[in-house]
C-alpha positions in Angstrom: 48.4 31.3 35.9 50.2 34.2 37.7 47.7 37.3 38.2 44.3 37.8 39.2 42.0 38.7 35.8 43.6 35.9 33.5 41.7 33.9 31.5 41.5 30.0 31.4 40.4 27.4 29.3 39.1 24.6 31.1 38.6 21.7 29.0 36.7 18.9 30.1 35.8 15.9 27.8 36.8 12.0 28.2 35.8 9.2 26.4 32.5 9.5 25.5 30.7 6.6 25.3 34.1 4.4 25.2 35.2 4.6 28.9 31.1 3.6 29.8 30.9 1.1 27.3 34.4 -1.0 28.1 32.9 -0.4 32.4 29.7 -2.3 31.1 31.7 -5.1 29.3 34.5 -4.9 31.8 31.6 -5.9 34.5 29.8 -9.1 33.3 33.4 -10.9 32.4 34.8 -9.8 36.2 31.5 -11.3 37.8 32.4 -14.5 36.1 35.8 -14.6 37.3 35.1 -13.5 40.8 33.1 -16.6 41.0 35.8 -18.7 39.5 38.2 -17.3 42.0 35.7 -17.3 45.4 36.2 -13.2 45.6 33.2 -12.0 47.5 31.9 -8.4 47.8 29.2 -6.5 48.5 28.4 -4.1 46.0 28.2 -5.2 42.2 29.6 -1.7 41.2 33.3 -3.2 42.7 32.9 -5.6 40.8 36.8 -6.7 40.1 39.6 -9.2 39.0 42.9 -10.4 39.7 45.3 -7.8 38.0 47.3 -10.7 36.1 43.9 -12.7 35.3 43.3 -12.9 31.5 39.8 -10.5 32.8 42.5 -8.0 34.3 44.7 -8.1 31.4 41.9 -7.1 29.4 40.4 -4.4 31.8 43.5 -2.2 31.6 44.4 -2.8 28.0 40.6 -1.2 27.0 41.1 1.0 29.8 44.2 2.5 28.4 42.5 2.7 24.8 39.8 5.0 26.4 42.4 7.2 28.2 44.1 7.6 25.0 41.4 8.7 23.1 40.1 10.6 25.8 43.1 12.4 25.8 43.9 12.7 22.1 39.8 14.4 22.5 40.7 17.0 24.6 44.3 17.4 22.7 42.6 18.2 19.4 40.0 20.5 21.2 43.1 22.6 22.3 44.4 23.2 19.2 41.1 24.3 17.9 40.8 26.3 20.9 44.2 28.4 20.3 43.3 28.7 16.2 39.8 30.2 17.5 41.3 33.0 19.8 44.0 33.5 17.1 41.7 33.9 14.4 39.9 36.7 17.2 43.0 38.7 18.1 45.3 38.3 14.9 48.1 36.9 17.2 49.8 33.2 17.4 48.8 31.5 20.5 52.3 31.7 21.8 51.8 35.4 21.9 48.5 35.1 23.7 50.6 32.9 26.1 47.9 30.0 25.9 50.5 27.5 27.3 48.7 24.4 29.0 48.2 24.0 33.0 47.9 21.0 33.3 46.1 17.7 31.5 44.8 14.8 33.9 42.5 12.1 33.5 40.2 10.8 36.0 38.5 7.8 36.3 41.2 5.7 35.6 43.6 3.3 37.2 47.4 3.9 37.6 50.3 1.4 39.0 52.0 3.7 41.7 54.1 3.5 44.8 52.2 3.7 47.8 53.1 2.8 52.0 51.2 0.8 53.0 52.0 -0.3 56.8 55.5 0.9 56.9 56.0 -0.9 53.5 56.5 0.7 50.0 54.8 -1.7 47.8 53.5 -1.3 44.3 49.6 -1.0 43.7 47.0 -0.3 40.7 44.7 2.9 42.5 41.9 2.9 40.8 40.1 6.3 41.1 36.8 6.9 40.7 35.2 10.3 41.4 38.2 11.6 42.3 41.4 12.6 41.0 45.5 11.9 41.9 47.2 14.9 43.4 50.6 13.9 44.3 52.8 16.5 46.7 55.3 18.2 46.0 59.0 16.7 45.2 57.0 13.5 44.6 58.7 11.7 41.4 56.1 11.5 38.8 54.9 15.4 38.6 56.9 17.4 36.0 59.3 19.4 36.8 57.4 22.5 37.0 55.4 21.8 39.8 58.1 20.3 41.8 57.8 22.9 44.4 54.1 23.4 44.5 52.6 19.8 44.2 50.6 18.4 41.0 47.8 20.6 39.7 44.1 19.0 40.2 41.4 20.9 38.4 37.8 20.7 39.8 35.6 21.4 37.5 32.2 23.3 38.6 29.2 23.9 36.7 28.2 26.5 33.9 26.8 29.0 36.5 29.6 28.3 39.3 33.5 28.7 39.8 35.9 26.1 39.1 39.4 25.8 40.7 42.8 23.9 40.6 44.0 22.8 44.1 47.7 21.5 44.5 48.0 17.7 46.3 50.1 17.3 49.9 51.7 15.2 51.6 48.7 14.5 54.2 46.9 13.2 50.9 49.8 11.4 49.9 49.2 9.5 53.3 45.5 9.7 53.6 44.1 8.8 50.2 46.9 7.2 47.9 47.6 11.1 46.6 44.0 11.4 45.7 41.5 14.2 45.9 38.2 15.5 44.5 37.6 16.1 41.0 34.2 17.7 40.7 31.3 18.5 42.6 29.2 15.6 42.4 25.7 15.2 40.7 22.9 16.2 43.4 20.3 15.2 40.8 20.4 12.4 37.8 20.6 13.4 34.5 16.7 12.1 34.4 15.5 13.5 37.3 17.6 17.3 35.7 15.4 16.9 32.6 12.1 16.8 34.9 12.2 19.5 37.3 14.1 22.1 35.1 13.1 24.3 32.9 16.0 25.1 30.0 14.6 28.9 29.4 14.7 29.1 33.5 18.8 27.6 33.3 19.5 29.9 30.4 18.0 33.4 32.3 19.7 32.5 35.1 23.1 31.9 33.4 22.5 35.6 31.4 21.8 37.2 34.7 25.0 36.4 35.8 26.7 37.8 32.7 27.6 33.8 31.1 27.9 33.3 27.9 26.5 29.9 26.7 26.4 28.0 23.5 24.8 24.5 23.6 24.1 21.9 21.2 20.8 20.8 22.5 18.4 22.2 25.1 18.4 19.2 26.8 22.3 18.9 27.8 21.0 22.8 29.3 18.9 21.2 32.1 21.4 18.2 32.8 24.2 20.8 33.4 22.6 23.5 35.1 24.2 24.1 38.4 21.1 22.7 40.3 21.8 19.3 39.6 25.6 19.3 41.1 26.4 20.0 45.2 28.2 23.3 45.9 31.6 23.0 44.4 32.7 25.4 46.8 31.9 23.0 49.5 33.3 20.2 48.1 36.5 21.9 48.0 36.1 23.3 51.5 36.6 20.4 52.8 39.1 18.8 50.8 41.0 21.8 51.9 40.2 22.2 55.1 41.0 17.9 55.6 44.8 18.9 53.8 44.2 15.9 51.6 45.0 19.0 48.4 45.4 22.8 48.9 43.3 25.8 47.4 45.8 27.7 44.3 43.4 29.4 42.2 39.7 30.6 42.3 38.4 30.4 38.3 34.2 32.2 37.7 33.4 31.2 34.3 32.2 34.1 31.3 31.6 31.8 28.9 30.6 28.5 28.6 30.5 25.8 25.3 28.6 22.2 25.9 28.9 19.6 22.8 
């Protein structure tokens, strides 16, 4: 992305049901063991287990089989993606330039180097809601972005901008190299369904010139831009607290929900 007016693709698909389903399972077995191994907390949802446990082992193996479907999901979307516009323009998608940003998972856990009172030791960050955003000259960022920091893309909502942001070093201190990675729901999925009307969602999107096709009216309501905090906001702040930095500003023209 190098001038104002391009367009960009932003696809953002994970798992499905897989990531949920091996959480759910993940969960039960990890109570048991917490028990077995006199680990107390306070919330359920932390539930966890020693990294080296037979439970641990087990996480991160079905953890890595979701990641890799998730990713080979948004892999085969691309390539439909770049036969679509070529089919449109009559042009190969390396003559459109569709070259890929960036691909990052979220919601996933990753062995890293971190300092952690003076001391460089090795840990598995998990990251939940949020994102890794390593700065620049850190290691494990390709090449590319070497001079800029790694590329974190915030997705907004079908009626609201999206943007990339670029992690720094203050983050790399602060939170583990981790930043935001979406807006946040400000109402369930349920509670969406309730008090919104889909023909409501839908005028509002066309008065704002956005293009939508959805596979059911239902998914309209859950991912209207009512139900998520201002992404703008979110971003603010992440900004504004250096833990990543603002690159590029995307306002969505079209928008496809499976």
């Amino acid at each position: 992305i190098h001038k104002v007016g391009q367009i960009c693709v932003m696809i953002h698909t994970g798992s499905r049901g897989l990531g949920h389903q091996v959480a759910t399972d993940a969960l039960q077995k990890m109570d048991r063991a917490m028990d077995r191994d006199g680990i107390e907390l306070n919330d359920r949802q932390l539930s966890c287990a020693r990294i080296n446990s037979p439970e641990g082992k087990a996480y991160l193996a079905a953890m890595s089989a979701a990641a890799n479907y998730a990713w080979v999901n948004r892999s085969c979307i691309t390539y439909l993606t770049r036969r679509a516009f070529e089919k449109v323009f009559h042009k190969t998608p390396e003559e459109l330039e569709m070259n890929l940003v960036y691909d990052v998972c979220h919601n996933v856990a990753k062995i890293e180097q971190h300092v952690v009172d003076g001391e460089e030791k090795t840990l598995l960050v998990h990251r939940k809601g949020s994102t890794r955003a390593f700065p620049p000259k850190h290691p494990m960022i390709p090449a590319a972005y070497q001079d800029i920091g790694q590329p974190a893309l915030i997705g907004g909502t079908m009626g609201t901008c999206s943007y990339i942001l670029v992690g720094t070093h203050s983050g790399m201190e602060e939170t583990f190299g981790s930043t935001c990675h979406g807006a946040g729901r400000a109402l369930s999925r349920n509670a969406s369904r309730k008090r919104l009307n889909h023909k409501d969602v839908l005028e509002r999107l066309k008065e704002k010139n956005i293009s939508i096709r959805v596979a059911s009216p239902k998914l309209v309501t859950e991912e209207a831009p009512e139900s998520y905090k201002n992404v703008s906001d979110v971003v603010d702040t992440c900004h504004e607290a250096g833990i990543s930095r603002k690159a590029v500003k995307l306002r969505p023209i079209a928008v496809i929900k499976g």
